[in-house]
N, C-alpha and C positions, 0 to 999 in steps of 0.2 A: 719817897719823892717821886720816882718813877709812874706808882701808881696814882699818884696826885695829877702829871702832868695828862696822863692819858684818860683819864676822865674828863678835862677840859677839852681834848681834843674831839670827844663825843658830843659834848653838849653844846660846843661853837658852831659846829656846822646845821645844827637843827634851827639853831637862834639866829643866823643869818637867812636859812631858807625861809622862817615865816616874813620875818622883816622884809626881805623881797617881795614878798605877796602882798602882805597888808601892813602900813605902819601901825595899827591900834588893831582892827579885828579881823581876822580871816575864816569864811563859813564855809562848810561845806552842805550845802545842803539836796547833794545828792545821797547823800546819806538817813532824811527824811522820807519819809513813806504817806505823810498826810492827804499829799497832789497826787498819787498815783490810786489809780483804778483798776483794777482788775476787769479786763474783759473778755465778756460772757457773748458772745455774738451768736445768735438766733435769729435768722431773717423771720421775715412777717410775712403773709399770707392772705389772699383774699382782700385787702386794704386793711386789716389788723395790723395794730403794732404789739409787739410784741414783748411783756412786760416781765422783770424778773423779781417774783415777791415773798416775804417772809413777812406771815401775816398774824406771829405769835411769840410776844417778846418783851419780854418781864426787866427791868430796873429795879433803882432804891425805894423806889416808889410805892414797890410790893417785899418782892422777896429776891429781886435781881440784884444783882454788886456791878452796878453800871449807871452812871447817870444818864440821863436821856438824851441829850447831845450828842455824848458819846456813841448812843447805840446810832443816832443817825450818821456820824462818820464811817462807822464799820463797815455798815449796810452801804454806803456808797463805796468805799474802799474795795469791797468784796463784787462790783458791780451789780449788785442789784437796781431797781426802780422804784422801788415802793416797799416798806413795811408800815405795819399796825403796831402801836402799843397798846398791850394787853394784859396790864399791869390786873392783879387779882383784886374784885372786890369785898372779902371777906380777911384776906391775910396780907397783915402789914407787919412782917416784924420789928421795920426800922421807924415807923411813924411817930416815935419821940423824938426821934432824930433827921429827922427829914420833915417838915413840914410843909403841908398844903393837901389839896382835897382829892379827890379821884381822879379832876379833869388835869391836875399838877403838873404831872410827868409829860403828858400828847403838850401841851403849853411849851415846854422848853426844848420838847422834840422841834414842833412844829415851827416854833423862831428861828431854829438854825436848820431846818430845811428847807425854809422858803429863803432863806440866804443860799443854797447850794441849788437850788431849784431843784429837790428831792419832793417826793410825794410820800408823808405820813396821814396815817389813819387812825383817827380816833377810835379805840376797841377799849376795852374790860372783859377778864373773865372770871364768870360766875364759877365758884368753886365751893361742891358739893358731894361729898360723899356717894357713891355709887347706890341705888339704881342709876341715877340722874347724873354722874359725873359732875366735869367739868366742861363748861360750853363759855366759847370766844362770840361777843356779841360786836360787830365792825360797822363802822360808818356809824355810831350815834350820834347825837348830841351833849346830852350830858349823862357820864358815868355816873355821879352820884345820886342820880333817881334809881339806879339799878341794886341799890340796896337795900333790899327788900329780906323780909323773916323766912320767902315763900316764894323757891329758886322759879316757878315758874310763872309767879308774877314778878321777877325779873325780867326774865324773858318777853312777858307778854309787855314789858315797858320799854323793852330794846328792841320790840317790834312795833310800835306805837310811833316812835323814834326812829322808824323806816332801816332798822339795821336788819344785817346778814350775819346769819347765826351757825355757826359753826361746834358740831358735838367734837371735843379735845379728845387726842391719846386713848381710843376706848378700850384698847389693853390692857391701860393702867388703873389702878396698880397692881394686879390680880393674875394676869397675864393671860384671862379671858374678855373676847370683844362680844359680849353678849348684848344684842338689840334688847333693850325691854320694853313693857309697853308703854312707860312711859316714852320713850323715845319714838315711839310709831307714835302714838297718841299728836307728839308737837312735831313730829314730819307732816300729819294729814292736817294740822295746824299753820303750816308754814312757818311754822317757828325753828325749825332746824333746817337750815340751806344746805350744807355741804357737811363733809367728814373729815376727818384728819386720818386717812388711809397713811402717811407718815409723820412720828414724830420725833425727832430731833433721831437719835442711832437706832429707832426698832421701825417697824410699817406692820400692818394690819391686814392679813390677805382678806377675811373675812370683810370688813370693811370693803375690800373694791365691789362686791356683792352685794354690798347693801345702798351703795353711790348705781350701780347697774340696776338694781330693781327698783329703787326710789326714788331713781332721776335725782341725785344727790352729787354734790359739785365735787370735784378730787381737790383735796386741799393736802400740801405738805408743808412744814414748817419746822424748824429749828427748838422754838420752844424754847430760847438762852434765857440764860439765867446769869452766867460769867463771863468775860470774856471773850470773845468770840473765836481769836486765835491764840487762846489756852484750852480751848476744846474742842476746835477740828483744826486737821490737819490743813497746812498752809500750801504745799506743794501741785495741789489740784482742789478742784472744784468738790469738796466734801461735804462742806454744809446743804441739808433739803434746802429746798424753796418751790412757791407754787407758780409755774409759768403760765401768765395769761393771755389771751389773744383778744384786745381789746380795740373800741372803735378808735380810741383816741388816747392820750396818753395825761392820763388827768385822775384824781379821785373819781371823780363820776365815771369813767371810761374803768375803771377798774369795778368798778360796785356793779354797774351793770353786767359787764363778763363774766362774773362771778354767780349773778342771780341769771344769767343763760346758760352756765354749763359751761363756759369754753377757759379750761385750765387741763394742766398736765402738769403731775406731778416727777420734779428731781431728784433720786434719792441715790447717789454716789452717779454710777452707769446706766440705771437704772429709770427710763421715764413710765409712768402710771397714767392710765387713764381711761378715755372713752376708746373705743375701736375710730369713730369719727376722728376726732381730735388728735389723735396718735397720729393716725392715715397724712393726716392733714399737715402738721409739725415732721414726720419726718420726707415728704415729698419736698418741703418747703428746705430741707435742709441739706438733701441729696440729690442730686443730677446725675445723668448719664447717659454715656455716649457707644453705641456701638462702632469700635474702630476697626472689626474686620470679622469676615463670616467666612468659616471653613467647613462646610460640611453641616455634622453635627456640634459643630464648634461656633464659639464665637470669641472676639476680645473687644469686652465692655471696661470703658474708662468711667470709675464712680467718681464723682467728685462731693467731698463735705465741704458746704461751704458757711460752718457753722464751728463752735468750738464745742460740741456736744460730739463725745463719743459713739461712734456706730461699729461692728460686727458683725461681718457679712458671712451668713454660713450659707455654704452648696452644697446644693443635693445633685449628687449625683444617678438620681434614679432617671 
């Protein structure tokens, strides 16, 4: 009996307290994470604004476990500006079960980001066995022209289609970034814009060397396939993405940044890029102030006014 009565005494005072709150439903919905954004603050430069992008990212649509909706809330969740969907055009494993055509996936991206006032980009990537890789074709038209027996009449239809072509991961799978000729061949072609010097946990030094001699755009991206906070870590800024310095903050203001060169790549602390571009992004991020000169001394007040990590080494020579 004892134990009878003191169990009531536990659950009365629960069932009072919500009653006092709500007669039918009480929500907490501070406990949602949908509204909230993670902010990535990067001032702008030169009258650029300044755009934060993952420009490679696969759904149900290809071989991803994410619907496309989905990946547009993440992406804004995570504070970015803009991603591409670049669902593959050769591998669909789920295509019994997911129906609709190439263009499918950007479609229901695209409805629920123009409801968030997010910027998604029509891409497909062409995937083909090495010499030729895999390349991300962005800003088309229509994906399902790019299905071709003959990867570089792909290309030559994602370039017809005024897109920005992008050579993927050239590491993978081999763990060599070997340029081949084919790849010079649709560089002097302008059918390859830019490189993937990161993708999703590895980067390609090789590759900055080849964006430096081919005047080739730094492109980094995530490359998701799952998930996005079941595969990097939530606590800081871990996922890549490509930061652009664009006229305007629009698709077109992205495309064209893109086909000028002006991105830096984010890979943990780590930003990539042009020596320009670099120069540029980190004056834009840091201030400072001489507060006192002694001699051969001085005390400089640095100021970050940015959420980008910086590390200041002295030399003392």
């Amino acid at each position: 009996m004892k134990k009878f009565c003191f169990s009531l005494l536990l659950v009365f005072p629960i069932l009072v307290f919500g009653q006092l709150r709500n007669a039918d439903v009480y929500k907490l919905p501070e406990m949602g994470k949908e509204n909230i954004r993670e902010n990535i603050n990067i001032p702008g430069f030169d009258g650029y604004e300044v755009l934060k992008c993952d420009f490679h990212i696969h759904t149900v649509f290809s071989d991803g476990r994410v619907w496309p909706d989905m990946r547009v809330n993440e992406a804004w969740q995570q504070g970015l500006d803009a991603i591409a969907i670049t669902d593959h055009i050769e591998y669909r494993p789920f295509k019994d079960m997911v129906i609709g055509d190439l263009n499918e996936s950007y479609k229901i991206a695209k409805a629920h980001a123009d409801y968030l006032g997010f910027i998604v980009i029509k891409g497909a990537e062409v995937t083909r066995e090495k010499p030729i890789g895999h390349l991300n074709a962005l800003f088309i038209n229509d994906a399902n022209k790019l299905d071709q027996e003959d990867p570089v009449d792909a290309l030559r239809e994602a370039k017809k289609q005024g897109a920005f072509i992008m050579w993927n991961h050239p590491g993978w799978p081999n763990d060599t970034s070997t340029l081949y000729n084919v790849h010079k061949d649709l560089i002097k072609q302008k059918k390859i814009h830019g490189i993937e010097v990161v993708n999703g946990f590895e980067y390609y030094p090789k590759a900055f060397n080849y964006c430096k001699e081919y005047g080739l755009t730094y492109m980094g991206n995530t490359d998701i396939h799952g998930v996005y906070k079941q595969t990097y870590r939530t606590d800081k800024q871990s996922g890549p993405m490509t930061i652009v310095f664009a006229k305007e903050r629009s698709q077109e203001g992205v495309k064209e940044a893109l086909l000028a060169g002006r991105s830096v790549v984010k890979f943990g602390d780590i930003l990539i890029g042009s020596e320009k571009n670099l120069l540029s992004l980190v004056k834009a991020c840091l201030s400072y102030e001489v507060k006192e000169v002694k001699g051969n001394q001085a005390l400089v007040k640095v100021t970050n006014k940015s959420t980008l990590n910086f590390e200041i080494l002295l030399d003392n020579k």
